[in-house]
N, C-alpha and C positions, 0 to 999 in steps of 0.2 A: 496566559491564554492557552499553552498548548494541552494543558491537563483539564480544559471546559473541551476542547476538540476532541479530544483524547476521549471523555466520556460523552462525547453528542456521537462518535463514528462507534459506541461501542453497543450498540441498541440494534440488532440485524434490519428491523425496519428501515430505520436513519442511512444504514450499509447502502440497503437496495435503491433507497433513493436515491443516495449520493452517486451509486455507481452509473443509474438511469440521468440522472442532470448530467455525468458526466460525461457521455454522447452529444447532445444537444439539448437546448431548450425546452423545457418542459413547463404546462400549464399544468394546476390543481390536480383537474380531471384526468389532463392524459395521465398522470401517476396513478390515477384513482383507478383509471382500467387496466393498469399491469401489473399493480399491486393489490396482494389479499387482506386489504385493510380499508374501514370509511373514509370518505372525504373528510369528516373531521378529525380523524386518525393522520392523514398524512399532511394535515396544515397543521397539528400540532407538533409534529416532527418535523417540517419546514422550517416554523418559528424553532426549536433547538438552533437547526442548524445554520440559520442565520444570525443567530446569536452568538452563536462558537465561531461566524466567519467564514462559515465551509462552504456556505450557496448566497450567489445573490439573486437578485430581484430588480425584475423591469416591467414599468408598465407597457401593454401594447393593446388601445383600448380599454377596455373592460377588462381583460384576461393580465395576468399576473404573471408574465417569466421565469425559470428560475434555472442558473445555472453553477455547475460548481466557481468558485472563489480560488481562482489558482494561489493569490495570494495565501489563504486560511492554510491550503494544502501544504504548499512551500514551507510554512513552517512546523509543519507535521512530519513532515519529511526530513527535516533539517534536523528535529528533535530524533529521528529513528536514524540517520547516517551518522547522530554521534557515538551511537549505540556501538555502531560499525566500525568507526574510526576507533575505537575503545578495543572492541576488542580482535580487531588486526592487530594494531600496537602489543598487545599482551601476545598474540599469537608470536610474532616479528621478533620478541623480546625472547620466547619460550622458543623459538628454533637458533636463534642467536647465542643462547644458552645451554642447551643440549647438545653434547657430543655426539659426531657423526655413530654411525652403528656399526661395525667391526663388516668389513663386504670378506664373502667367500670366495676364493678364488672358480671360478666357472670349469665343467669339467668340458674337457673340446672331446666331441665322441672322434672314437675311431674311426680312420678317414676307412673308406670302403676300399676291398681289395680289388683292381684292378684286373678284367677280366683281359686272358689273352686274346 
């Protein structure tokens, strides 16, 4: 599943929606007056990313909800901090491994002469 997230958050439209639901709640329309795209432009990037898990969806009346899926994200996330844990360990592993670097001894300036 995270490689259908993976490419529903990689579309900049999809982006701005996501990042706009991820404030609050949003209807159809209020996305359709922030975003420079048609109402049918941003229900068909809705439908992606309800697909991929990344927003859901509640009725209220007539109007349609839609907020991020902290679930969907969580595992987007999960998938990008093994990225992380990958490569600290290789980091961790390469300073573990590397000899310290030869330190120069510091020069101490000349203490000042002492006026009488």
């Amino acid at each position: 599943m995270t490689a259908e997230r993976l490419n529903a958050i990689g579309e900049p439209s999809r982006r701005a929606i996501l990042t706009l639901v991820a404030g609050r709640e949003r209807s159809v329309s209020e996305l359709t007056e922030e975003l420079p795209i048609t109402q049918s432009a941003v229900s068909q990037h809705l439908r992606v990313l309800l697909d991929a898990g990344l927003v859901s969806v509640r009725a209220e009346g007539t109007r349609r909800l839609y907020r991020v899926d902290l679930g969907g994200l969580a595992e987007v996330r999960a998938w990008v901090d093994g990225f992380w844990d990958d490569v600290l360990a290789a980091f961790a592993t390469h300073v573990e491994a590397t000899p310290p670097a030869p330190t120069q001894p510091t020069e101490n300036p000349k203490p000042a002469k002492e006026r009488p």
